[in-house]
Biopython code that builds the backbone (N, CA, C, O; Angstrom):
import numpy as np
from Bio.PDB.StructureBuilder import StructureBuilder

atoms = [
    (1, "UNK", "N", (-27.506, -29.120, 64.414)),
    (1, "UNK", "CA", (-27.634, -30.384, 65.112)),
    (1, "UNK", "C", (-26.929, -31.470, 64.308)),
    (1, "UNK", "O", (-26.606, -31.453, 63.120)),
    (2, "UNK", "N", (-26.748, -32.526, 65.331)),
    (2, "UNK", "CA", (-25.788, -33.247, 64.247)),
    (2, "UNK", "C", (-26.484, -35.082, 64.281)),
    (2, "UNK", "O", (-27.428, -35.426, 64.991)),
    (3, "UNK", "N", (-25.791, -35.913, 63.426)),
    (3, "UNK", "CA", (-26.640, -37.310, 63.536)),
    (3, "UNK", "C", (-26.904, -37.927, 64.914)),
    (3, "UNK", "O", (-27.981, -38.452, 65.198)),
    (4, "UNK", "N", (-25.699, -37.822, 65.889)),
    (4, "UNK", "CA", (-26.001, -38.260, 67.292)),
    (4, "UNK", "C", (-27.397, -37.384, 67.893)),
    (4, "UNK", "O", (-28.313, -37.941, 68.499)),
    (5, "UNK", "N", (-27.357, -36.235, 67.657)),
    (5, "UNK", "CA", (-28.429, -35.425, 67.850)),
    (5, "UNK", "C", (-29.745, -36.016, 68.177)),
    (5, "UNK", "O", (-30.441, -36.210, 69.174)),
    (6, "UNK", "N", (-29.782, -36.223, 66.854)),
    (6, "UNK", "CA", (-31.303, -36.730, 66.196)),
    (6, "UNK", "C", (-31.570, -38.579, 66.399)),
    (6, "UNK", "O", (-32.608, -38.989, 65.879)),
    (7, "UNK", "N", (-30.736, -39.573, 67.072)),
    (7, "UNK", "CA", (-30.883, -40.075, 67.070)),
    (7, "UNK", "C", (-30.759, -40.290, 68.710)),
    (7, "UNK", "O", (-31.349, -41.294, 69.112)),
    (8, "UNK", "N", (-30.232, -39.675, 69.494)),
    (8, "UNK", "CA", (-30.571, -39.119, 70.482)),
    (8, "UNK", "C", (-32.040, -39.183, 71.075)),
    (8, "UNK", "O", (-32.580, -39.943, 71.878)),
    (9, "UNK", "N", (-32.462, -38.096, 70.366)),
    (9, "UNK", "CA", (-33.893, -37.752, 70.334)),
    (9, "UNK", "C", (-35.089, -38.988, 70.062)),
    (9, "UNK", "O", (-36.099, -39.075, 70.761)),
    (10, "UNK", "N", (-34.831, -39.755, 69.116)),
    (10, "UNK", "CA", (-35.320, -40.688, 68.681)),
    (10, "UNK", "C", (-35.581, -41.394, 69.551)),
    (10, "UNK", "O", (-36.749, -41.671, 69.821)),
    (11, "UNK", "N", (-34.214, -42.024, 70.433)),
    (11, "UNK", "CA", (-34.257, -42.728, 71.045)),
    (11, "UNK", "C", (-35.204, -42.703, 72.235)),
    (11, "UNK", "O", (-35.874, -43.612, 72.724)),
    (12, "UNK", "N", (-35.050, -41.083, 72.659)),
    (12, "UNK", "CA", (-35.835, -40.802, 74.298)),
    (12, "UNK", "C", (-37.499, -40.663, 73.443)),
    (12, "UNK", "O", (-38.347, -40.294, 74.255)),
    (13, "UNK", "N", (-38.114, -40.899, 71.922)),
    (13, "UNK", "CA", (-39.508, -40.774, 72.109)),
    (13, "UNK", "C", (-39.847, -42.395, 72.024)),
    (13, "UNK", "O", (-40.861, -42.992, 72.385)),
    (14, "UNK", "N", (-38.843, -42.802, 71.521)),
    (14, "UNK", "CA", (-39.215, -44.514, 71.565)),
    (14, "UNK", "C", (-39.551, -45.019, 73.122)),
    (14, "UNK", "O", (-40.466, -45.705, 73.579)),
    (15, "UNK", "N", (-38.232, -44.275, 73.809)),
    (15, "UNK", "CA", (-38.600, -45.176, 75.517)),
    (15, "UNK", "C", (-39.447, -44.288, 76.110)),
    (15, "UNK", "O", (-39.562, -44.372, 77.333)),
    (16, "UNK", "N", (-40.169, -43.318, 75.425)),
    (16, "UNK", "CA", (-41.568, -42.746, 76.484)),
    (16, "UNK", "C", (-42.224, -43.022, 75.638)),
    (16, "UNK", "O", (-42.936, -42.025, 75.522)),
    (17, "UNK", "N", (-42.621, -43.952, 74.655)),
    (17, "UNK", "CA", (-43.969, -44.058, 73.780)),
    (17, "UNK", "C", (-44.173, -45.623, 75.013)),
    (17, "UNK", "O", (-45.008, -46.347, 74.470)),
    (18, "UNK", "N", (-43.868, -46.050, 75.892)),
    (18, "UNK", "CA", (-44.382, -47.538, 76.142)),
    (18, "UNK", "C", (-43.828, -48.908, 75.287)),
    (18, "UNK", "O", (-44.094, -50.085, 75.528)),
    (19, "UNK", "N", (-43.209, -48.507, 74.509)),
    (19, "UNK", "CA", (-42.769, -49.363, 73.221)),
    (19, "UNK", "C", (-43.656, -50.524, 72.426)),
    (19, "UNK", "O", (-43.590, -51.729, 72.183)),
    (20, "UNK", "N", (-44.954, -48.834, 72.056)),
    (20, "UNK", "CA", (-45.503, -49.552, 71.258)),
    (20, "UNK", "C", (-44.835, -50.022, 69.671)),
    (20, "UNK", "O", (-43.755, -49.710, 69.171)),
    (21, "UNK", "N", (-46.030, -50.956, 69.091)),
    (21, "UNK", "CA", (-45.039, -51.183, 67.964)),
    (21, "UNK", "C", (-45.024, -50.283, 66.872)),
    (21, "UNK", "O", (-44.063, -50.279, 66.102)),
    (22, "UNK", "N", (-46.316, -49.261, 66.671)),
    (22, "UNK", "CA", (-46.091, -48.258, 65.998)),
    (22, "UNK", "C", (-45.017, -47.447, 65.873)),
    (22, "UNK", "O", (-44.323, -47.381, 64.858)),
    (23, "UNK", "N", (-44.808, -46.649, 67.147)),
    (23, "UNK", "CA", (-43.388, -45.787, 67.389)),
    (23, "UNK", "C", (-42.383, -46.499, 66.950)),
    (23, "UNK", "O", (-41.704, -46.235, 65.958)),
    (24, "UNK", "N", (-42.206, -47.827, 67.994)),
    (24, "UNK", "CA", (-40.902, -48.383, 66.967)),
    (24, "UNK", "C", (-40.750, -48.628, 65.532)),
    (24, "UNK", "O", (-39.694, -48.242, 65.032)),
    (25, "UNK", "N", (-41.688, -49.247, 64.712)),
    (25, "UNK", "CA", (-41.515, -48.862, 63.532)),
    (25, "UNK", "C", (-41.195, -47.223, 62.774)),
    (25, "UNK", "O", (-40.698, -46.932, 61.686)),
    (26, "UNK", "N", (-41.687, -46.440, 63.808)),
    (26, "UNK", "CA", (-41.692, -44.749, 63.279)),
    (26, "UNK", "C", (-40.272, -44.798, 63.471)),
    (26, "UNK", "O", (-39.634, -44.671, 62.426)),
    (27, "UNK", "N", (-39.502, -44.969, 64.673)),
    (27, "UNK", "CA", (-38.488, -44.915, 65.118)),
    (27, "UNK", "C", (-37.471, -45.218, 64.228)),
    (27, "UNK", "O", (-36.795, -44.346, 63.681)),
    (28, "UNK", "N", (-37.315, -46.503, 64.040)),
    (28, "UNK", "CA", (-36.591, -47.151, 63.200)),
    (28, "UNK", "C", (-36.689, -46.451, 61.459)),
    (28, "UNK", "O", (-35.722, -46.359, 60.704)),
    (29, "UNK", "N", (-37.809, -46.118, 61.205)),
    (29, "UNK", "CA", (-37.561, -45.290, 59.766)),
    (29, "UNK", "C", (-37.262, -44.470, 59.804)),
    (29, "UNK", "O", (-36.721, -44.201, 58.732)),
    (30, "UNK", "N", (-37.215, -43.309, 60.785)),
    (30, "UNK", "CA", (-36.592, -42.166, 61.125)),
    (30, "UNK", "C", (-34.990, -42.574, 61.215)),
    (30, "UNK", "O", (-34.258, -42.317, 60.260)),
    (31, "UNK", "N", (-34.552, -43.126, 62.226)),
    (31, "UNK", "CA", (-33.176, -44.172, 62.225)),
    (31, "UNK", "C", (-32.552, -44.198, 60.561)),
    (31, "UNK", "O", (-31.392, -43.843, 60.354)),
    (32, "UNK", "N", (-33.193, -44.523, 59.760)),
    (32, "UNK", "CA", (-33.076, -44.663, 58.425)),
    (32, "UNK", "C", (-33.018, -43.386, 57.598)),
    (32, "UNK", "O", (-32.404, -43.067, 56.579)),
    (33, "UNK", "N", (-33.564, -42.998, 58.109)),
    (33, "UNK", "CA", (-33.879, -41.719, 57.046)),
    (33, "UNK", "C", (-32.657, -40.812, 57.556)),
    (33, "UNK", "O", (-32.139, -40.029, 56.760)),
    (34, "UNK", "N", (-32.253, -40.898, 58.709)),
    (34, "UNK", "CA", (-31.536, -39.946, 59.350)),
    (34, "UNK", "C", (-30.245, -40.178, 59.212)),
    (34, "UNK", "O", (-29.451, -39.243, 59.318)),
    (35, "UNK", "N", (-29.752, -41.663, 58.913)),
    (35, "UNK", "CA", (-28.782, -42.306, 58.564)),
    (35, "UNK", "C", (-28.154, -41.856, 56.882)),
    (35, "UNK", "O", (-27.021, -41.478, 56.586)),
    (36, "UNK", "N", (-29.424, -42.077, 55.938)),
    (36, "UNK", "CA", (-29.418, -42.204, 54.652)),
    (36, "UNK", "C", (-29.170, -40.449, 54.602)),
    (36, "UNK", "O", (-28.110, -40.023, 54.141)),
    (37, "UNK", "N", (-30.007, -39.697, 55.005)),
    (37, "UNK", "CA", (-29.732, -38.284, 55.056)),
    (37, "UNK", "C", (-28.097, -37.731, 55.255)),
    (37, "UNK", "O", (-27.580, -37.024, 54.391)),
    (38, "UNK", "N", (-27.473, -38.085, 56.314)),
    (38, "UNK", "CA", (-25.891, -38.035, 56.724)),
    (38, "UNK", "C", (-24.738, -38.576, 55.412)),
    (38, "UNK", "O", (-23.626, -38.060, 55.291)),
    (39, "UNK", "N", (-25.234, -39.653, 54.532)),
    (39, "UNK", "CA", (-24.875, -40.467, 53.599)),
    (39, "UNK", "C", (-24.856, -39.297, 52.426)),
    (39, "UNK", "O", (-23.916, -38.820, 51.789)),
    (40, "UNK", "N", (-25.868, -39.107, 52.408)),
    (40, "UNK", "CA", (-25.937, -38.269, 51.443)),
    (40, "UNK", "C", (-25.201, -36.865, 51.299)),
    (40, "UNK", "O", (-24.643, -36.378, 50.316)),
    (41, "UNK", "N", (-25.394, -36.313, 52.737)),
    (41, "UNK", "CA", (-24.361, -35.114, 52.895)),
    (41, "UNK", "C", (-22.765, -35.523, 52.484)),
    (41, "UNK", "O", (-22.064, -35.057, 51.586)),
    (42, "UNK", "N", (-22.541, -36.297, 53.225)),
    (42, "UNK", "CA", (-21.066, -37.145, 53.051)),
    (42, "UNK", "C", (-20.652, -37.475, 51.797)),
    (42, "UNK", "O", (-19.445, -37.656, 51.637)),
    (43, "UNK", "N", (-21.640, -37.631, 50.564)),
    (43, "UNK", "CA", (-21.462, -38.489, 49.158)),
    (43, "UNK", "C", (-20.912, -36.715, 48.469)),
    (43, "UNK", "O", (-20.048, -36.423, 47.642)),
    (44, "UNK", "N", (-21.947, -35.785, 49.329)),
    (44, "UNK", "CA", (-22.217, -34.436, 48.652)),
    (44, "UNK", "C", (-20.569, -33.966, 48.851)),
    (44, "UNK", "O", (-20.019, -33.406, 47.903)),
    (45, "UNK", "N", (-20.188, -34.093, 49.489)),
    (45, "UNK", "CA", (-19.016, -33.045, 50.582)),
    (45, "UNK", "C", (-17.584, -33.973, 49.174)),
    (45, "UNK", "O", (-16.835, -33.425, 48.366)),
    (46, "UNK", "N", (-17.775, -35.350, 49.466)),
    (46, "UNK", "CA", (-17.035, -36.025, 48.229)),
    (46, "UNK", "C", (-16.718, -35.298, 46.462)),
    (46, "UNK", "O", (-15.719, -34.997, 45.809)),
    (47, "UNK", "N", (-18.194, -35.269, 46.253)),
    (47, "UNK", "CA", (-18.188, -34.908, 44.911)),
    (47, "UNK", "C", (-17.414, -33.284, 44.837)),
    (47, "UNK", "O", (-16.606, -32.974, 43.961)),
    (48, "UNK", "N", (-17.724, -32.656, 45.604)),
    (48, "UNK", "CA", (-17.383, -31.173, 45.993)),
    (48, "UNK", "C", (-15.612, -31.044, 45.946)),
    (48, "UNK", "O", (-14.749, -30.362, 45.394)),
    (49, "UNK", "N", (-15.734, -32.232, 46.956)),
    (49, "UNK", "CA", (-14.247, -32.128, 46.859)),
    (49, "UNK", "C", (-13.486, -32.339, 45.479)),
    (49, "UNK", "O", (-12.562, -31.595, 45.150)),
    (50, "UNK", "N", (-14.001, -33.573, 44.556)),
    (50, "UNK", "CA", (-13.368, -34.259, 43.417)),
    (50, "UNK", "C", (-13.805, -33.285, 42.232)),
    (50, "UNK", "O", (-13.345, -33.291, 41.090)),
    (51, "UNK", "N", (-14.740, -32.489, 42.722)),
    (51, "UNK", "CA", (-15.231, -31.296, 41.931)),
    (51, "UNK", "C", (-13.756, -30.023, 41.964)),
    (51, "UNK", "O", (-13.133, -29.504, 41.038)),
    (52, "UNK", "N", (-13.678, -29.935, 42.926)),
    (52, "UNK", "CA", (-12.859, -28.850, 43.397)),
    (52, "UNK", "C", (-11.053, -29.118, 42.676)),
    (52, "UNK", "O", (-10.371, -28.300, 42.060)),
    (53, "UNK", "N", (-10.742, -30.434, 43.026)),
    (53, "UNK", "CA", (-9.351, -30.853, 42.972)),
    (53, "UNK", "C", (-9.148, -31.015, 40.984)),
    (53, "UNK", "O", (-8.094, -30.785, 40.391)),
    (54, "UNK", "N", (-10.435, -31.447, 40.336)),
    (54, "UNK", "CA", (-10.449, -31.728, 38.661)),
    (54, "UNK", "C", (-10.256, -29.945, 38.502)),
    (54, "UNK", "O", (-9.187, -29.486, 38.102)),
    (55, "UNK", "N", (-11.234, -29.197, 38.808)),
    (55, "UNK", "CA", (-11.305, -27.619, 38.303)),
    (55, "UNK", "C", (-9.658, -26.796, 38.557)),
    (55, "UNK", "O", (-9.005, -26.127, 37.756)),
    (56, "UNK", "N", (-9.372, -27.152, 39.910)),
    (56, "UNK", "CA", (-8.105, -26.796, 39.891)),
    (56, "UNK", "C", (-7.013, -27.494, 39.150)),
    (56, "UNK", "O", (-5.877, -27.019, 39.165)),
    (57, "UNK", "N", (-7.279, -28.552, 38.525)),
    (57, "UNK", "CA", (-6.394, -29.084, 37.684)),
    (57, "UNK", "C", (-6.851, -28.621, 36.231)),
    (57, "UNK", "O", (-6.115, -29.051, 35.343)),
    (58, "UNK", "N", (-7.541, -28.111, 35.958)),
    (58, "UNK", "CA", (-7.847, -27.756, 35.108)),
    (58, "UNK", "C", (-7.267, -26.193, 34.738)),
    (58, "UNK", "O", (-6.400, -25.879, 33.923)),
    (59, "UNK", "N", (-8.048, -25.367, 35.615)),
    (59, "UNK", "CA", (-7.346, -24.414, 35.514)),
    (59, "UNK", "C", (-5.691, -24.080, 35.423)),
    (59, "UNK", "O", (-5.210, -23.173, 34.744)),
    (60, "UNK", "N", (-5.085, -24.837, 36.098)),
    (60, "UNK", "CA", (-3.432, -25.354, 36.192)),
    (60, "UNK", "C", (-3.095, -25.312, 34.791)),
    (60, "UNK", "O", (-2.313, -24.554, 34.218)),
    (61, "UNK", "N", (-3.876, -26.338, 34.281)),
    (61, "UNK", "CA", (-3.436, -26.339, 32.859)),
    (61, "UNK", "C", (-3.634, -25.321, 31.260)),
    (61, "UNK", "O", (-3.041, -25.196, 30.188)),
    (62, "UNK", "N", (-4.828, -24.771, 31.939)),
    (62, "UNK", "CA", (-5.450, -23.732, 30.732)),
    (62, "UNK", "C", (-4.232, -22.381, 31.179)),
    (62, "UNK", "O", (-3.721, -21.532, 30.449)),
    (63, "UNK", "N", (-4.082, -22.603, 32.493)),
    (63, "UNK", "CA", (-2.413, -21.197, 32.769)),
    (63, "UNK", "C", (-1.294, -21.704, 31.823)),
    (63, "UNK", "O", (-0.742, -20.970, 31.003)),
    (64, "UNK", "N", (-0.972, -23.155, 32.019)),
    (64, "UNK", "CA", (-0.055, -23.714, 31.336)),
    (64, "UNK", "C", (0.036, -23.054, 29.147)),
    (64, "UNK", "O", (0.820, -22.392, 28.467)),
    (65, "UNK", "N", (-1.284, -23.789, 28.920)),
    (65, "UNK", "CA", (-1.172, -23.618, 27.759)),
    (65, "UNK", "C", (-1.166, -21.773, 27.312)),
    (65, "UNK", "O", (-0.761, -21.310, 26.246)),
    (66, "UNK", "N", (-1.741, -20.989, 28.491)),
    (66, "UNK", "CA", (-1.751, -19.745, 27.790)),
    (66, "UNK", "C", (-0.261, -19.265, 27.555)),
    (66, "UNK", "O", (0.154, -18.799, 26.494)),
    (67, "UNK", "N", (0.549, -19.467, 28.822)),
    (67, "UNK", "CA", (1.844, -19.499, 28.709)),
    (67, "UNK", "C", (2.589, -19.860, 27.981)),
    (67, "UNK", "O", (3.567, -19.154, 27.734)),
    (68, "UNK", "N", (2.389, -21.257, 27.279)),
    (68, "UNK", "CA", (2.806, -21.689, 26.561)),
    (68, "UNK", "C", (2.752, -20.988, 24.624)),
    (68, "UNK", "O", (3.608, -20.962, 23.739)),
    (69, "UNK", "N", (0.784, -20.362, 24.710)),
    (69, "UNK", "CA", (0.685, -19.789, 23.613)),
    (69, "UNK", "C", (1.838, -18.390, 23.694)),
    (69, "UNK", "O", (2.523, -18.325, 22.674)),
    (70, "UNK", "N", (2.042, -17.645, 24.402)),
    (70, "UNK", "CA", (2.245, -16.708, 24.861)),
    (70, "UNK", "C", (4.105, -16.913, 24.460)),
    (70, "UNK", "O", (4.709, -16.064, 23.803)),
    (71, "UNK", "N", (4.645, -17.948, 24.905)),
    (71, "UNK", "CA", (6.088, -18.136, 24.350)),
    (71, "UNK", "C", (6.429, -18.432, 23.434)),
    (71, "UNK", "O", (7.643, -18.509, 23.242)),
    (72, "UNK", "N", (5.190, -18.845, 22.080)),
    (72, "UNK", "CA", (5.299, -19.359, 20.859)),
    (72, "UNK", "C", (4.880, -17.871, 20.719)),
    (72, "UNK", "O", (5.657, -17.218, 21.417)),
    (73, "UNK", "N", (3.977, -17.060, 20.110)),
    (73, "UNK", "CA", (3.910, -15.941, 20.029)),
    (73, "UNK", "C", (5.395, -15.659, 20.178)),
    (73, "UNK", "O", (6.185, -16.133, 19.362)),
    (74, "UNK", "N", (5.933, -14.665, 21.515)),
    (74, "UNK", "CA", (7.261, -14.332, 21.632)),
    (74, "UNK", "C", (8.024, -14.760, 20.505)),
    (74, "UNK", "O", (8.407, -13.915, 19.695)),
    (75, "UNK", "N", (8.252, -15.792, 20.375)),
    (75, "UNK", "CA", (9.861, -16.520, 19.362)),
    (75, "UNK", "C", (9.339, -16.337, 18.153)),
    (75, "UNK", "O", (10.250, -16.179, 17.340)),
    (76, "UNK", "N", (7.867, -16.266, 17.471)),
    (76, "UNK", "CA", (7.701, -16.117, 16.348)),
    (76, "UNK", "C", (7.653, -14.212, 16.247)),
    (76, "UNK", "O", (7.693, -13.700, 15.129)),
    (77, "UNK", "N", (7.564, -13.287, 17.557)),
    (77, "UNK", "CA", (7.882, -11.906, 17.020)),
    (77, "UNK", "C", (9.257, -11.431, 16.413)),
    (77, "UNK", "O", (9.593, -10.677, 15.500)),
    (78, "UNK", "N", (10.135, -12.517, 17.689)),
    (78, "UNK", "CA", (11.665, -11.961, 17.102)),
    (78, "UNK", "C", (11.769, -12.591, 15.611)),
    (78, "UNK", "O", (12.404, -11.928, 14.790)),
    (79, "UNK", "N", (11.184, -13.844, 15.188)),
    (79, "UNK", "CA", (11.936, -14.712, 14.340)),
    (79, "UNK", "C", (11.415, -13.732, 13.196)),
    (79, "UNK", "O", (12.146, -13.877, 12.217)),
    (80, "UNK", "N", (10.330, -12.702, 12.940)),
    (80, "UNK", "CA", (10.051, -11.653, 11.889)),
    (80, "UNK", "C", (10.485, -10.673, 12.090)),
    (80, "UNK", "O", (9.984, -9.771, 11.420)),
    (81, "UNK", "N", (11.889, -10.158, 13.313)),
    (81, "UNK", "CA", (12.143, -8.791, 13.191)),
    (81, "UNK", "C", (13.528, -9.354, 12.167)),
    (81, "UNK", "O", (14.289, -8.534, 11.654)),
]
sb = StructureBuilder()
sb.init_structure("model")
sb.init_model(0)
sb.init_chain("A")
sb.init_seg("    ")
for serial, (resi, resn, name, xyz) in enumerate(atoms, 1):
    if name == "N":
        sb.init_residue(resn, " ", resi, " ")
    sb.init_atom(name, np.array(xyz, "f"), 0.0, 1.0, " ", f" {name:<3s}", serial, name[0])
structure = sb.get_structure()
């Protein structure tokens, strides 16, 4: 289900409660919670990503330097034959 979903829903128990003021207050914190909930997925999906794009730069580079150890090695085998 998705945020329209649930706020959807919200909406149709608010206009069959009579619009008392209880429900609407329930309503409206649900509204909130359901909002702040989506926020949070969204902040999550962010970090994941900036998670994802640093590790692959990372890794990029730990290939780099092995390569790099790996061609210093080489030139120092010939430079002792």
């Amino acid at each position: 289900m998705n945020k329209g979903h649930y706020l959807d829903c919200i909406e149709l128990l608010e206009r069959n409660s009579r619009k008392s003021s209880y429900v609407k207050n329930q309503a409206e914190d649900l509204r909130r919670l359901v909002d702040e909930h989506y926020q949070l997925i969204e902040q999550h999906e962010q970090l994941e990503r900036a998670y994802f794009g640093k590790q692959t730069k990372i890794d990029h580079l730990n290939e780099t330097i092995e390569k790099m150890q790996g061609y210093r090695e080489k030139i120092d085998r010939r430079r002792r034959r």
